[in-house]
Structures are given as structure tokens and as C-alpha cells.
C-alpha positions as YAML, in Angstrom:
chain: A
units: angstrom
residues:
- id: 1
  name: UNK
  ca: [13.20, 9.73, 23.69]
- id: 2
  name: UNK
  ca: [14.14, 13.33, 23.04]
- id: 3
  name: UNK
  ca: [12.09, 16.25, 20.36]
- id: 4
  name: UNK
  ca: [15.20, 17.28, 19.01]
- id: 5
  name: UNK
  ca: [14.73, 21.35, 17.82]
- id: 6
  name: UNK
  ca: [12.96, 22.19, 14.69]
- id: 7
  name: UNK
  ca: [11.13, 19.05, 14.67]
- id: 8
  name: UNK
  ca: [7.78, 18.49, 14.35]
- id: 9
  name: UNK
  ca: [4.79, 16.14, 16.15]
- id: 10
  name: UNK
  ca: [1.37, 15.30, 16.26]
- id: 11
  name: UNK
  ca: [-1.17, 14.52, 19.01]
- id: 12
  name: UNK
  ca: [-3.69, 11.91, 19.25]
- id: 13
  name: UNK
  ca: [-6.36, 12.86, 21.64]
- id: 14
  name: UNK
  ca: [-8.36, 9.64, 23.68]
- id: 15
  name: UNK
  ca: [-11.77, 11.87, 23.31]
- id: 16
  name: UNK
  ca: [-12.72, 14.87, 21.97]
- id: 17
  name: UNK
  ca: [-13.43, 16.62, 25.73]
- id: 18
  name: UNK
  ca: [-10.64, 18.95, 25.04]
- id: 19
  name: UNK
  ca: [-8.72, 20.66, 22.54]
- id: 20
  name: UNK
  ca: [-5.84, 22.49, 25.00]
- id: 21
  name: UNK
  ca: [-2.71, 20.38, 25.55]
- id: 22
  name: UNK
  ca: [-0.24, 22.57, 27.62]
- id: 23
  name: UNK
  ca: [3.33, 22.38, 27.06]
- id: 24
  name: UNK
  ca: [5.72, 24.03, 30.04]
- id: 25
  name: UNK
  ca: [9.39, 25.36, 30.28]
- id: 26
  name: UNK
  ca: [9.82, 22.26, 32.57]
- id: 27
  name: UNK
  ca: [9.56, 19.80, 29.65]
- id: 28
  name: UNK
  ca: [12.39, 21.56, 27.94]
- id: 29
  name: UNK
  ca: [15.85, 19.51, 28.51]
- id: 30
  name: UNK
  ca: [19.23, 20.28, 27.60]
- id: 31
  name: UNK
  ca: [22.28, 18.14, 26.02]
- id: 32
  name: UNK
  ca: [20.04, 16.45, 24.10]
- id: 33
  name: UNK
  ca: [20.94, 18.96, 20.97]
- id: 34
  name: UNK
  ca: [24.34, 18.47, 20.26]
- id: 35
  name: UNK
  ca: [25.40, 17.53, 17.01]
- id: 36
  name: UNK
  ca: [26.47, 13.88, 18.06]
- id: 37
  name: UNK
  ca: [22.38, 13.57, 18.41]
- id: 38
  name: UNK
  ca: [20.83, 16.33, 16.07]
- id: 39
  name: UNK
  ca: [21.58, 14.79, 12.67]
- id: 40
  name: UNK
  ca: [20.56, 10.98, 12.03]
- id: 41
  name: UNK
  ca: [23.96, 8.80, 11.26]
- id: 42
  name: UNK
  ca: [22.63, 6.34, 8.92]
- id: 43
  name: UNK
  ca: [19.22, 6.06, 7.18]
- id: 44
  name: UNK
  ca: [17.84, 3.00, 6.21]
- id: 45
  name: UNK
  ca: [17.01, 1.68, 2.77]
- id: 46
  name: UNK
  ca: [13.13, 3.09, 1.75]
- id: 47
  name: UNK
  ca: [11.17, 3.79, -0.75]
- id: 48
  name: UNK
  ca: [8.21, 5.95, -1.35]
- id: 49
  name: UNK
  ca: [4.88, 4.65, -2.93]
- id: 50
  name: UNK
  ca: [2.77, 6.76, -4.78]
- id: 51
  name: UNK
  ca: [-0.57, 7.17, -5.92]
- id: 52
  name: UNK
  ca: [-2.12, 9.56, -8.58]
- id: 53
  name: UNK
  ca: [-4.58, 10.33, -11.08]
- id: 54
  name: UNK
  ca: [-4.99, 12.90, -13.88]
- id: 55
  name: UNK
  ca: [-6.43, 15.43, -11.99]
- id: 56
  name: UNK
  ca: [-3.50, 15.92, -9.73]
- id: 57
  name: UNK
  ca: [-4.73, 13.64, -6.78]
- id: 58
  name: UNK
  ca: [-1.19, 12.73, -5.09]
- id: 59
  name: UNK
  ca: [-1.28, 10.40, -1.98]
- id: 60
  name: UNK
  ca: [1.60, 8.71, -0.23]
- id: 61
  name: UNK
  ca: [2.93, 6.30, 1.64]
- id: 62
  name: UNK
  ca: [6.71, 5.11, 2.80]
- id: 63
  name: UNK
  ca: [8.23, 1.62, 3.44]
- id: 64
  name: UNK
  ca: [11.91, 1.85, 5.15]
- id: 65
  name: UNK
  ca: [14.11, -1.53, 5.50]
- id: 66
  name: UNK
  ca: [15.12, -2.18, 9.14]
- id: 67
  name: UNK
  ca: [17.46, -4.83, 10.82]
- id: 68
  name: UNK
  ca: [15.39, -6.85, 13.58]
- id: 69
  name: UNK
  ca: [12.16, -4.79, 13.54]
- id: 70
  name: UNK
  ca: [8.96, -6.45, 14.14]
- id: 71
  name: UNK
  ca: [6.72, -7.35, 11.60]
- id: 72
  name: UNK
  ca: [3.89, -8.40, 14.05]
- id: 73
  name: UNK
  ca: [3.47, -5.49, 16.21]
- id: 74
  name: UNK
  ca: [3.46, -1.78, 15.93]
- id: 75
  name: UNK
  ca: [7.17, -0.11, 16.63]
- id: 76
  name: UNK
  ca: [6.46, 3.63, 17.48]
- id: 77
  name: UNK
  ca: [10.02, 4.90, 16.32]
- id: 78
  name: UNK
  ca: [9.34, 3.75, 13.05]
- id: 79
  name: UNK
  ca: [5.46, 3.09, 12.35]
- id: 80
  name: UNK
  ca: [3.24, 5.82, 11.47]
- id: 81
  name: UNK
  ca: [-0.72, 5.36, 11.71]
- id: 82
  name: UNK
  ca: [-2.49, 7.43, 9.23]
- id: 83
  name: UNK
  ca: [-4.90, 10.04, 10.20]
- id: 84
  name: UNK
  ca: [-7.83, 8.90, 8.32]
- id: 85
  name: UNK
  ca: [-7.77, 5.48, 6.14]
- id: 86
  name: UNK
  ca: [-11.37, 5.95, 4.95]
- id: 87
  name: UNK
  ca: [-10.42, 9.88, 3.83]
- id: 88
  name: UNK
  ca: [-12.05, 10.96, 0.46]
- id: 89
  name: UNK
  ca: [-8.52, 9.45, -0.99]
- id: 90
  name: UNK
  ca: [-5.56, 7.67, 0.68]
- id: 91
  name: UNK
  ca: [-2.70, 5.29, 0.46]
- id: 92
  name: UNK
  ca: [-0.95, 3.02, 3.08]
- id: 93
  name: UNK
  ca: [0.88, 0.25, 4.15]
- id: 94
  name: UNK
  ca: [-0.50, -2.78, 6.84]
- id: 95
  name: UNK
  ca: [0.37, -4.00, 9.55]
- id: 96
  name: UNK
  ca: [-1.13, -5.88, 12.09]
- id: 97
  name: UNK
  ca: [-4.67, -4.72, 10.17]
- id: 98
  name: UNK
  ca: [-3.21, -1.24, 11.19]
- id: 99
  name: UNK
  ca: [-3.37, 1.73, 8.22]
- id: 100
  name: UNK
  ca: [0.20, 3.10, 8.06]
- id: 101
  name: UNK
  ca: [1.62, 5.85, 6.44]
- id: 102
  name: UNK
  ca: [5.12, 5.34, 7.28]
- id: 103
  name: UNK
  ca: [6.23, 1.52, 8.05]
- id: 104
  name: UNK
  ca: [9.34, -0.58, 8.77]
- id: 105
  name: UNK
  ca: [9.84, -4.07, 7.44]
- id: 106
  name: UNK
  ca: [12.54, -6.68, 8.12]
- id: 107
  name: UNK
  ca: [12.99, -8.87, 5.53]
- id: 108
  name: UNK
  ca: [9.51, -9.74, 4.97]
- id: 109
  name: UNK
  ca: [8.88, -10.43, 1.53]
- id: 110
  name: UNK
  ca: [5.21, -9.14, 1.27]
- id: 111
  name: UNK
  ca: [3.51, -6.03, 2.27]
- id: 112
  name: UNK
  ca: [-0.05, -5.57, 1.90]
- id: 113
  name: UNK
  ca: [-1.12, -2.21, 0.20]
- id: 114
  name: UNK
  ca: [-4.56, -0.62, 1.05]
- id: 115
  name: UNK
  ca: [-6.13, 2.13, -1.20]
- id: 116
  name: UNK
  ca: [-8.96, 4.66, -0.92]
- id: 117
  name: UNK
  ca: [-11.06, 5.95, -3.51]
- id: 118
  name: UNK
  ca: [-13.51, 8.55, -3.84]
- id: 119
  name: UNK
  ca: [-14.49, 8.34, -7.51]
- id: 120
  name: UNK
  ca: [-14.57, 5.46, -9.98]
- id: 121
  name: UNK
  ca: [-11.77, 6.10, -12.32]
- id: 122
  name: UNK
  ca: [-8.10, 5.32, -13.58]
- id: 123
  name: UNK
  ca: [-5.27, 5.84, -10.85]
- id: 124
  name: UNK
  ca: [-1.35, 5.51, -11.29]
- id: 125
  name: UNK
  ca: [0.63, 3.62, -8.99]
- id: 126
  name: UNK
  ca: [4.95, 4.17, -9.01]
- id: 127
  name: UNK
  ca: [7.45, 4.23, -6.90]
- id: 128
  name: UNK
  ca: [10.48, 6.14, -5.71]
- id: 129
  name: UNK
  ca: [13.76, 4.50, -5.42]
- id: 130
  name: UNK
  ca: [16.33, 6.53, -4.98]
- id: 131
  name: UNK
  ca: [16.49, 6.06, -1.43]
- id: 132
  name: UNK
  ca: [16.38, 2.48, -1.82]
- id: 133
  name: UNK
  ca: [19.63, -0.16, -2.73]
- id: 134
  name: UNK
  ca: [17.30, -3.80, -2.59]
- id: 135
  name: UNK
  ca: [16.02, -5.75, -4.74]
- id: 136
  name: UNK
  ca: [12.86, -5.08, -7.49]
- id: 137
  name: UNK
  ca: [9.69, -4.69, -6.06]
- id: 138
  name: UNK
  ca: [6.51, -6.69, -8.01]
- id: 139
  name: UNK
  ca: [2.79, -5.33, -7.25]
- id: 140
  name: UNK
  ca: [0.33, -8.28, -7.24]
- id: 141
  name: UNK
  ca: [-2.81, -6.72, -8.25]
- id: 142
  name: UNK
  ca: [-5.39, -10.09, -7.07]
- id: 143
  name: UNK
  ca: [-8.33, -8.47, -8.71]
- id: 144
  name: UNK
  ca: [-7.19, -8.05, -12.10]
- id: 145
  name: UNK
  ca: [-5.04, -11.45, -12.28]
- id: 146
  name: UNK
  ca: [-1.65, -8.97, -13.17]
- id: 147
  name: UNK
  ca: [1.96, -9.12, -11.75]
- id: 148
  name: UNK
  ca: [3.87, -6.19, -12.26]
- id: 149
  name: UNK
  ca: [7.86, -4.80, -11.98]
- id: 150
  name: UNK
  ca: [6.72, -1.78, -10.44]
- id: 151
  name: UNK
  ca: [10.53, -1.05, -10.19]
- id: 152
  name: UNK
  ca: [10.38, -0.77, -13.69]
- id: 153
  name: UNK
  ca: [7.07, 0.06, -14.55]
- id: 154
  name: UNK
  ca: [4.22, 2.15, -13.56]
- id: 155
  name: UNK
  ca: [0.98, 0.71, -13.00]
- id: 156
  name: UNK
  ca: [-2.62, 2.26, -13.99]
- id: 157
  name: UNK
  ca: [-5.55, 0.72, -12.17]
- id: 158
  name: UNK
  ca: [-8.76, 0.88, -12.20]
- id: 159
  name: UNK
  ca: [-10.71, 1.28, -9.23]
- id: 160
  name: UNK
  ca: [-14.40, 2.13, -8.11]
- id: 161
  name: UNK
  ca: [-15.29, 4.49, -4.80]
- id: 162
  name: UNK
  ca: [-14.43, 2.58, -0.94]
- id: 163
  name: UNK
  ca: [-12.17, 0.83, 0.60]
- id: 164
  name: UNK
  ca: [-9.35, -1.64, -1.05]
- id: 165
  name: UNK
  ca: [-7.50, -3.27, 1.42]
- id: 166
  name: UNK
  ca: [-7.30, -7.29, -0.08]
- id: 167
  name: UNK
  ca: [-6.66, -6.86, -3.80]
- id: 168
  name: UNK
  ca: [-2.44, -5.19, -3.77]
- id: 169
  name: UNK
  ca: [0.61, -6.59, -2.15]
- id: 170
  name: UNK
  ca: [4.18, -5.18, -2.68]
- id: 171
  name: UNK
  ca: [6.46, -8.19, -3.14]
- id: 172
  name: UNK
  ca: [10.13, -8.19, -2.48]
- id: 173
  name: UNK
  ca: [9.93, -11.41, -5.65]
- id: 174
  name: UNK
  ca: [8.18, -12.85, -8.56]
- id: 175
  name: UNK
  ca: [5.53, -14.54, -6.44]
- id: 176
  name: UNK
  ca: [3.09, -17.49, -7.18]
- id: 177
  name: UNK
  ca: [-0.16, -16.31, -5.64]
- id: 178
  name: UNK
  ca: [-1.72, -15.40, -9.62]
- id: 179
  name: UNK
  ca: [-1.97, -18.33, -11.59]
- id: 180
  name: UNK
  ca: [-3.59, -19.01, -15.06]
- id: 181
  name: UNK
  ca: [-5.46, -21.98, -14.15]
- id: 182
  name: UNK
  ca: [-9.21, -21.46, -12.28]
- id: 183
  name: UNK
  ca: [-9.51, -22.24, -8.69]
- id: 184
  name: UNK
  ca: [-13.55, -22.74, -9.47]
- id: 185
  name: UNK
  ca: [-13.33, -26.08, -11.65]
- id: 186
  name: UNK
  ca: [-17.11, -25.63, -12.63]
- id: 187
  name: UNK
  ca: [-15.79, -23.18, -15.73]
- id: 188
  name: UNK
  ca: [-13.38, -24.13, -18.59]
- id: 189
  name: UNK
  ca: [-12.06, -20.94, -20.27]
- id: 190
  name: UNK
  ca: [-10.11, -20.72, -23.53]
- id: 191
  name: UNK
  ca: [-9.75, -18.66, -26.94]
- id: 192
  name: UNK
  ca: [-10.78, -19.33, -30.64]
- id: 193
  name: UNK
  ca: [-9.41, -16.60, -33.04]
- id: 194
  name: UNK
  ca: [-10.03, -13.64, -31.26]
- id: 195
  name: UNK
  ca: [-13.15, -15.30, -29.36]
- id: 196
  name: UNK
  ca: [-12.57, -15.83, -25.89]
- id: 197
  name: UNK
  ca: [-15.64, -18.22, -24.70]
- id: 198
  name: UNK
  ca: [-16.34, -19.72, -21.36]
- id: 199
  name: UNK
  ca: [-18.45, -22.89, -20.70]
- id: 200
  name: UNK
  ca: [-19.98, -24.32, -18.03]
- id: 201
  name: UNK
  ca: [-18.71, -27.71, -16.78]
- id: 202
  name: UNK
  ca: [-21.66, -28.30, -13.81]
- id: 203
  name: UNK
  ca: [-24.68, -27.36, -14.53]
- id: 204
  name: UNK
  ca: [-25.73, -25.04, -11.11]
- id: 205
  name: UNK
  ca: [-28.57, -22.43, -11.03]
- id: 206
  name: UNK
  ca: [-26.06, -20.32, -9.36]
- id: 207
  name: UNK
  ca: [-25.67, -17.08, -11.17]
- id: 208
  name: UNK
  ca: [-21.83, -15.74, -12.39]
- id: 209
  name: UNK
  ca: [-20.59, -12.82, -12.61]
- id: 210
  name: UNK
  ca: [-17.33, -12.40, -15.03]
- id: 211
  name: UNK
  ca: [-15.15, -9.08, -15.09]
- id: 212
  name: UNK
  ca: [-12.90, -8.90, -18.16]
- id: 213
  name: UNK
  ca: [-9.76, -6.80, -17.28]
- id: 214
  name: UNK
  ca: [-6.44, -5.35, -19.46]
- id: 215
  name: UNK
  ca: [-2.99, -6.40, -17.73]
- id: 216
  name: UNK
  ca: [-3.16, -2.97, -16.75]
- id: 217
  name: UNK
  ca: [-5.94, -3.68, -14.58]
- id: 218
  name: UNK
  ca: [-8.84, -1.50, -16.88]
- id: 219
  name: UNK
  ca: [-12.18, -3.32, -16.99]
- id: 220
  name: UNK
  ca: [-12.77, -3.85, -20.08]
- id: 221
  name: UNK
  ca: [-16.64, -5.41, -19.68]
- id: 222
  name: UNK
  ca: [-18.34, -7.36, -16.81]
- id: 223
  name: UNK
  ca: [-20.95, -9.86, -17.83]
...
């Protein structure tokens, strides 16, 4: 429960009535610096996840492993709220519906990745492993119908300006959330040559709206 020296904070204010936090001699405490407490023993199992664009945009966000940690509520020695999620640009984590920057997992085998954008374009997701001894990590992109070995791979998306918080979820396995077949049975959808067509099976005068997307998750044409 101890600043140990050299180390950094931040402070969250409850209202923006003042701006001068004092800090006194009296908060300083001793024997809490030796090196039995200075330098961390062990350090669990993380990796970093990054996102980027041409244009040198670089957000991002960290995931760290740890035994018996809570995956439904906030744990302040290892959660990390981010400052802004709606910020011209930023990555996290979720938990609880909360933005994270910094987040520990048990063993849960899917984590929930929000992005935000402030111009339509082509972004890079990739992570960094060396820090990390677990299995590979697949990104379910839901919007563009792709499942990815981001462990592996990198992954370009495409993605117009706001908030994304329901379409990416770092899994821990292969999962079985995309599928081929159409939950909406009203539309068969096949190929012929290099045709692809798609007819109606119920006749509705409710209006459709397809998006035609690369396993790279480009949009290729929305009609």
C-alpha cells in the first residue's frame, strides 16, 4: 500500500472545484524501500496489444495473466481505467463495461476489445509476446465474419469514425461464435463462377443492407 521511490501516479479528481492536491513530509514513511520490497519478484505472463495506422497513430493497451483475480469486478493493483475512451483515438480492454488500459485476467478465455476512431480508414492490429509464455491468441472480428491467429498474424481493419466496443474479442482458442451459415433464414447466399448472388427466400418490404468485406476486414462494397 506503499509509493515505492521513483515511481509514478495519477489523480482522479471527484469535480473540477480544484486543481491543488497537497502532499506533506508526514505522508513520507520509511522501511518501505528496501530492496526485499523495491524490485517486483515475479511478473506475470502479459502481453501488449497494439493499434496503428500509416500515419504513425500508435495506441495501446496491456492484458497480464493472474492467479485468482476477478474477472467481475475492478482490482485496483492490477486494473487501469483509461483517461479518455472516446479520445480522438484509443485502445482498451473491458471489464465490467469499464475502458481499461491495463487489465488482469484469470483464465478467462475471452476478452472484449474496444477501439476508437477518429477517421475512416485502414488500422493495424498486433501484438507483443515476448512477455507472454500461454497459449495463441485468435481476434474475432464479428463485423467482418474473420477469425484470426493474431499470434501469428497481424490484422488490418477497416474502421469508420466512433466508438467500437461489440465487434473484437481476444480469444485464448479457436472459438465458434463466426459461422458460415446465416442466422437471418429469409436470405440464401451462394457463388456461381466468380458471381456471388443472394436471393430472397420471404418476400418482406423490409429494406437490406449488405456489406461485402476481405478476410482482412476491408469493405469491399455495401449494397
Amino acid at each position: 500500500r506503499h509509493l515505492g521511490s521513483t515511481q509514478g501516479f495519477f489523480v482522479k479528481l471527484k469535480d473540477n472545484t480544484s486543481t491543488n492536491i497537497p502532499f506533506t513530509e508526514t505522508m513520507r514513511v520509511g522501511d518501505s524501500n528496501g530492496d526485499n520490497n523495491f524490485f517486483r519478484k515475479s511478473t506475470p505472463s502479459y502481453i501488449r496489444i497494439n493499434l496503428t495506422n500509416k500515419d504513425g497513430l500508435f495506441k495501446q493497451a496491456v492484458v497480464g495473466w493472474v492467479n485468482s483475480i476477478s474477472d467481475t469486478e475492478l482490482d485496483r493493483r492490477f486494473d487501469a481505467k483509461v483517461f479518455n475512451a472516446s479520445a480522438d483515438n484509443a485502445l482498451y480492454t473491458l471489464k465490467v463495461n469499464q475502458a481499461l488500459a491495463i487489465q488482469g485476467v484469470s483464465e478467462r478465455e475471452e476478452i472484449p476489445l474496444g477501439v476508437h476512431v477518429s477517421e475512416t480508414g485502414h488500422y493495424n492490429l498486433n501484438l507483443e509476446l515476448e512477455n507472454y509464455s500461454g497459449q495463441d491468441l485468435y481476434l474475432l472480428d464479428k463485423e467482418a465474419g474473420a477469425e484470426i491467429n493474431l499470434s501469428m498474424s497481424n490484422y488490418s481493419i477497416y474502421a469508420e469514425p466512433g466508438q467500437t466496443r461489440d465487434r473484437f474479442v481476444l480469444v485464448s482458442k479457436p472459438s465458434e461464435v463466426l459461422s458460415t451459415e446465416l442466422e437471418n433464414k429469409d436470405w440464401q447466399v451462394y457463388t456461381s463462377g466468380k458471381s456471388l448472388h443472394l436471393k430472397k427466400l420471404i418476400e418482406t418490404q423490409e429494406v437490406s443492407t449488405f456489406r461485402l468485406y476481405t478476410l482482412t476486414g476491408g469493405e469491399i462494397q455495401t449494397f
